[in-house]
C-alpha positions in Angstrom: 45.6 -15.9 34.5 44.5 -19.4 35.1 45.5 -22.7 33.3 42.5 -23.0 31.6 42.3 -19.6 30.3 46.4 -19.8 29.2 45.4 -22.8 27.5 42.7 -21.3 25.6 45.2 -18.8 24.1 47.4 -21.2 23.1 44.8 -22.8 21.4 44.0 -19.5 19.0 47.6 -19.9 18.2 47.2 -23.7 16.4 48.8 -25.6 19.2 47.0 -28.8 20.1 45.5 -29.8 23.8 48.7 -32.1 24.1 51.6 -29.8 22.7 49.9 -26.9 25.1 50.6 -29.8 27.8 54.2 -30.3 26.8 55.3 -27.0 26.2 53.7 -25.6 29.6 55.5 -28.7 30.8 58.8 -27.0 29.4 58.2 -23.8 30.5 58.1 -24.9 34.2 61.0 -26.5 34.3 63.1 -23.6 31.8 65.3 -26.3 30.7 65.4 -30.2 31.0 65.6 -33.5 29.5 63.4 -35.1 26.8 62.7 -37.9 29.7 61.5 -35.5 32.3 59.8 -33.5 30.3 57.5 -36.3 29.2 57.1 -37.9 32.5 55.6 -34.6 33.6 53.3 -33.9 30.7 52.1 -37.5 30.6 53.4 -38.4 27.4 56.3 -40.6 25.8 59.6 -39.5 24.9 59.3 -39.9 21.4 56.4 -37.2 21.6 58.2 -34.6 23.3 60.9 -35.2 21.0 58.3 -34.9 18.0 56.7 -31.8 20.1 60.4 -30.0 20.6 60.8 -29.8 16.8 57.6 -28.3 16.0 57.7 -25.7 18.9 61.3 -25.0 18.0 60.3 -24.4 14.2 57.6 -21.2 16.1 60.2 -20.2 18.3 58.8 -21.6 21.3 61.3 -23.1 22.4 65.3 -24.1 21.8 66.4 -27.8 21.3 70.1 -28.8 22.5 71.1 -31.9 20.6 74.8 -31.3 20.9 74.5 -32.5 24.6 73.9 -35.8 26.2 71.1 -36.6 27.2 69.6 -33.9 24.7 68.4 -30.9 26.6 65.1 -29.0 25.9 64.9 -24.9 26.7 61.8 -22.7 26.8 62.9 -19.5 24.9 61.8 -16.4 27.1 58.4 -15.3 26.5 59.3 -11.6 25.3 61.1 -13.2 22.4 58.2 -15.8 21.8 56.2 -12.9 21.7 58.2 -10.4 19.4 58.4 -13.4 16.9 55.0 -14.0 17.0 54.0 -10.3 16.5 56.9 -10.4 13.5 54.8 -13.0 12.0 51.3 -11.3 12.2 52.4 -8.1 11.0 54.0 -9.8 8.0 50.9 -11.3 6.8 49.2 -7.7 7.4 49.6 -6.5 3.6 48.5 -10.0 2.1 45.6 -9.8 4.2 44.4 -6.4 3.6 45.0 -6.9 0.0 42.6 -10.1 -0.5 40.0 -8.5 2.2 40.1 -4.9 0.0 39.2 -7.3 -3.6 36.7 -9.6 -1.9 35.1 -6.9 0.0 35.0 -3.6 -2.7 35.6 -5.7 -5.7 34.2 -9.4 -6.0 31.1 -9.5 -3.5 28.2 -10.5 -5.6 26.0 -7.7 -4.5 26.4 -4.5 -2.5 23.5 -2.0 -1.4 25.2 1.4 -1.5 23.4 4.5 0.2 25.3 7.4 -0.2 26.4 9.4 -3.2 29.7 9.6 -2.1 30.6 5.8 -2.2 28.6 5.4 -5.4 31.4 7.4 -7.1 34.0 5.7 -5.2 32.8 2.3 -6.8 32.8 4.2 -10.3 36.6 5.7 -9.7 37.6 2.1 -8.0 36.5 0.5 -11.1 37.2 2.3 -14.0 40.9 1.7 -12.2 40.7 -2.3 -13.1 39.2 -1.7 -16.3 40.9 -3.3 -19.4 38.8 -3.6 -22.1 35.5 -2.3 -22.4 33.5 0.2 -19.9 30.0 1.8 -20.4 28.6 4.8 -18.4 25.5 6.4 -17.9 25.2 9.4 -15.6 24.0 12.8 -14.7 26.1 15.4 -16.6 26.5 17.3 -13.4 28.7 14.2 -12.2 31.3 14.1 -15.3 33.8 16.9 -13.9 34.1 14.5 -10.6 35.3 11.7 -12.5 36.3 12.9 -15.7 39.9 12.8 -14.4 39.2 8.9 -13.9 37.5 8.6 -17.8 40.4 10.3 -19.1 42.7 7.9 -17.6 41.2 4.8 -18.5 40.8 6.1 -22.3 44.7 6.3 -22.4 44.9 2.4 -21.3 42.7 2.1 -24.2 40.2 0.7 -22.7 36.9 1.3 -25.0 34.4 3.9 -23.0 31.3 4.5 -24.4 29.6 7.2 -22.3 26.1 8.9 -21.9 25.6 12.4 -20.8 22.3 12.9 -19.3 20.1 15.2 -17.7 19.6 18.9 -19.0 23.1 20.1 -18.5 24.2 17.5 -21.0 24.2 19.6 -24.2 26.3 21.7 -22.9 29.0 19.8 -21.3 32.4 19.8 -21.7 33.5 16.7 -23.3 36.7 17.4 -25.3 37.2 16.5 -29.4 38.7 13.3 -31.2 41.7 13.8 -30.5 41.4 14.5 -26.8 38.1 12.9 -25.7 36.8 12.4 -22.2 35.9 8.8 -24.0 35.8 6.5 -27.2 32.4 7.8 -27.6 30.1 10.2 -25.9 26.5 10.5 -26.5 23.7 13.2 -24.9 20.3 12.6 -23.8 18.3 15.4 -22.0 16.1 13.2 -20.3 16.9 12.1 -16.5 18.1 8.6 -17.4 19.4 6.0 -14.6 22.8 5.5 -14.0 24.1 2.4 -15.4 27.9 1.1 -15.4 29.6 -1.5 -16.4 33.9 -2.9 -16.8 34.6 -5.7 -18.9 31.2 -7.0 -18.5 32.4 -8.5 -14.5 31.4 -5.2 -12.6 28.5 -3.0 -12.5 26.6 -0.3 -10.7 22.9 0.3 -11.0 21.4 4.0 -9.5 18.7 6.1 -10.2 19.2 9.2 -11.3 18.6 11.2 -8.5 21.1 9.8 -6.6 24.1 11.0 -8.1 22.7 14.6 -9.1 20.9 15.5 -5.7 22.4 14.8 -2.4 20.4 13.4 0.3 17.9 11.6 -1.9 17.2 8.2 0.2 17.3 6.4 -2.7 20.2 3.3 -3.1 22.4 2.3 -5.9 23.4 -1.3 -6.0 27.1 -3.0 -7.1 27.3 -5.7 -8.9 30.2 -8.7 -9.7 28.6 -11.7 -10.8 29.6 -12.0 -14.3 26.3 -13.6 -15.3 24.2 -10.0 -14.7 26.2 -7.6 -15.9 26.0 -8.2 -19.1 22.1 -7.9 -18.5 22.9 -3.6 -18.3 25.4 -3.7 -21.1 22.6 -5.4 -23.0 20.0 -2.7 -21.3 22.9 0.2 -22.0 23.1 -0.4 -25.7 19.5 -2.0 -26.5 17.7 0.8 -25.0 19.4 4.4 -24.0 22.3 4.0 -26.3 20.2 4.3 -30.0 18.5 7.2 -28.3 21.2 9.3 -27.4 22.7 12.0 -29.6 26.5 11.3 -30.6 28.8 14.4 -29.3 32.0 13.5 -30.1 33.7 10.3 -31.1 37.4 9.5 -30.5 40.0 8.5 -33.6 41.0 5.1 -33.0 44.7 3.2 -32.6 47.1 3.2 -35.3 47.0 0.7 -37.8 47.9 -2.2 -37.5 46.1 -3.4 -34.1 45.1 -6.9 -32.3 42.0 -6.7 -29.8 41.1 -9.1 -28.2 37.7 -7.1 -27.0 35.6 -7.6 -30.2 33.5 -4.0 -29.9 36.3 -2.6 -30.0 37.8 -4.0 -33.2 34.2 -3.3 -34.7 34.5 0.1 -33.4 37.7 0.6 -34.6 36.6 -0.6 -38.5 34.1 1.5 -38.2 36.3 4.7 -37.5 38.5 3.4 -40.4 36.4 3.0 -43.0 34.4 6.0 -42.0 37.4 7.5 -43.4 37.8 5.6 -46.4 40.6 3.2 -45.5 40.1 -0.2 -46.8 40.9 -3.0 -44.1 42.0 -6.2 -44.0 41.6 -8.5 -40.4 43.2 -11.3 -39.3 40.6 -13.4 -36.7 41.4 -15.7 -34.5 37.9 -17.6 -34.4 35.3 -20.7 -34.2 32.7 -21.6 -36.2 28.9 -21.5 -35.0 27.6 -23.7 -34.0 29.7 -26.0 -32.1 32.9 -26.3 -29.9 35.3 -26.7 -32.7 39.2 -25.5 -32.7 40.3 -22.1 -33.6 40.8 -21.3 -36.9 42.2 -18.3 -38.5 40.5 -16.1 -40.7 42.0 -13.6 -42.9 40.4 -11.3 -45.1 39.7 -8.1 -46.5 36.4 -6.3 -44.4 33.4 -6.1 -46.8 31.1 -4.8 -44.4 30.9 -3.8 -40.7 27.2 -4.2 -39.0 27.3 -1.6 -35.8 24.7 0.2 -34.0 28.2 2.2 -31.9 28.7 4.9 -33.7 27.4 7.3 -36.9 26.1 6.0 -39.5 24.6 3.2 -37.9 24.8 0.2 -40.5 22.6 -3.0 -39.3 21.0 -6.0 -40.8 17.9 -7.6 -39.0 18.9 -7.1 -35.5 18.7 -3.9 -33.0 21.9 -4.4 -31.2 24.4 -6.1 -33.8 28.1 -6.0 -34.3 29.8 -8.3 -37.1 32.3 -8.1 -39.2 32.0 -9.8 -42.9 35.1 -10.9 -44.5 36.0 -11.8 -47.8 38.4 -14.9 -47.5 40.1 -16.7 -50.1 40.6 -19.9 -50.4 42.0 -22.0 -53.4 41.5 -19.0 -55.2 37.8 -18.8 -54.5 36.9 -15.8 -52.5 33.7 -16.6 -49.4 32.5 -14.0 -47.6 32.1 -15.1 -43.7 30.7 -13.3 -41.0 32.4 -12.8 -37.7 30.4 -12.2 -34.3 31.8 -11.8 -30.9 32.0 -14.1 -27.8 28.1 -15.9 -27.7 27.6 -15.1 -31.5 24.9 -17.2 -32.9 23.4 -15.4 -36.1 27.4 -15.1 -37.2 29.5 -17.8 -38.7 32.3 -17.6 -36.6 32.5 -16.5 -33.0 36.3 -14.4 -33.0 38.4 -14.4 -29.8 41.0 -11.8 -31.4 41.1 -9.8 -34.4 44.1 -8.2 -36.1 43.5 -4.8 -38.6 45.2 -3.8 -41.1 45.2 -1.5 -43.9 44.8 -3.0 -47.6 47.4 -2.7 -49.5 
């Protein structure tokens, strides 16, 4: 190996032109003084002595200030080595860790071709999911991830899930109190596959793709958060209300805080299904506007929801809102109470708290 070419390698490892100079300078010498060493190399004293410390810091190289003058020893280049290979393996996990979330979790967009991986993306997310999931697919496909569903419904995370296809009236999707999700509806027609976590991850297929193999059609990933709530929007608007509810899951014990606003909707609903009066606590601000958070506490008048049976709506397809009845000063208001982006609603909650009446 030539100069130029060992210099070259030295380079990769973050040493500059003149500290490749010095330390080369070292190495042919094995061991000698800070005055020799920089008459060689070309450079002054105080360098090498500057030099010394750094390469001494990598291992490079071993500074003797206990004698006089101060001596300067290259460390043998097996143990340069060694602790060089120590260091790169060390950063091994770190790096495989950030390369595994930037590469199968927060690229923007990812073409997928194969069935295979499609259902890897759908396992790998469900994993990170911790509030709210929706899921489309082939009925065919639920006994390959149901496993997954399951799983994620005991982190209570809120899964709202579509059967389709013409398997779907017949498929196995447990009871209330042991559901494969919060809420599972059928639909007999051959519907794409749509999926979404926490409104940050999705996956868009046709149909075909997950219940044939070998289709040559492509699914696509998504993690740009300003999309995916373009297919919940597309999940509920137009394949949710269309769908035939199959089962529907009982919901937490009383008293609860969400922080995922369907889900406290979806859990009043379940509630007062039932007959239980509610009252919330909701941490919320006002619409318009970017004012502070206030709290609102009040007993639950009315629930508008289009989740479950019996769907109760005012004047919009896709609503969810809460209406309070809140005292203050003795003088009862009713308010309404939207989720994050509410704009029909009087207050926009980041939290609510339920309760039963007493």
């Amino acid at each position: 190996m030539d100069d130029r070419d060992l210099t070259d390698r030295l380079e990769r490892l973050g040493l500059s032109e003149k500290e490749i100079d010095t330390y080369l300078t070292i190495l042919d010498h094995g061991e000698a003084k800070a005055s020799t060493i920089a008459q060689d190399a070309g450079v002054s004293k105080r360098y090498v002595y500057s030099v010394s410390e750094k390469l001494e810091e990598r291992g490079f190289v071993e500074v003797n200030d206990h004698a006089v003058p101060t001596l300067i020893r290259a460390n043998p280049p097996e143990e340069v080595i060694e602790r060089l290979t120590t260091e790169l393996r060390s950063l091994g996990p770190d790096l495989a860790e950030r390369w595994n979330r930037v590469t199968e979790e927060q690229r923007e967009f990812e073409v997928i071709k194969a069935r295979a991986t499609v259902l890897k993306r759908i396992r790998e997310f469900l994993s990170t999911a911790e509030d709210e999931v929706t899921l489309s697919i082939p009925a065919s496909v639920l006994p390959e991830i149901e496993d997954e569903l399951r799983e994620t419904v005991d982190r209570d995370v809120l899964v709202f899930l579509i059967l389709t296809g013409a398997e779907s009236s017949a498929a196995d999707v447990g009871d209330e109190d042991d559901p494969v999700a919060s809420v599972v509806r059928v639909w007999e027609e051959r519907a794409p596959v749509l999926f979404t976590v926490d409104t940050r991850l999705g996956v868009f297929a046709p149909y075909d793709l997950l219940a044939r193999s070998n289709t040559g059609e492509q699914a696509v990933a998504i993690a740009q958060e300003q999309l995916v709530p373009i297919l919940v929007g597309s999940f509920f608007g137009n394949y949710w209300p269309v769908a035939e509810e199959a089962v529907v899951a009982e919901p937490e014990p009383l008293p609860v805080t969400y922080q995922g606003f369907r889900h406290a909707v979806f859990a009043a609903t379940r509630y007062r299904n039932k007959g239980i009066e509610l009252v919330a606590t909701v941490e919320a601000k006002a619409v318009p506007g970017d004012g502070e958070v206030e709290t609102l506490r009040g007993r639950v008048v009315e629930v508008h929801q289009t989740l479950v049976t019996p769907v109760v709506k005012s004047s919009i397809a896709v609503e969810n809102s809460l209406v309070l009845a809140v005292e203050d000063d003795g003088e009862v208001t009713e308010v309404s109470i939207g989720g994050p982006g509410a704009f029909i609603e009087d207050y926009e909650a980041q939290s609510v708290r339920l309760e039963a009446a007493e």
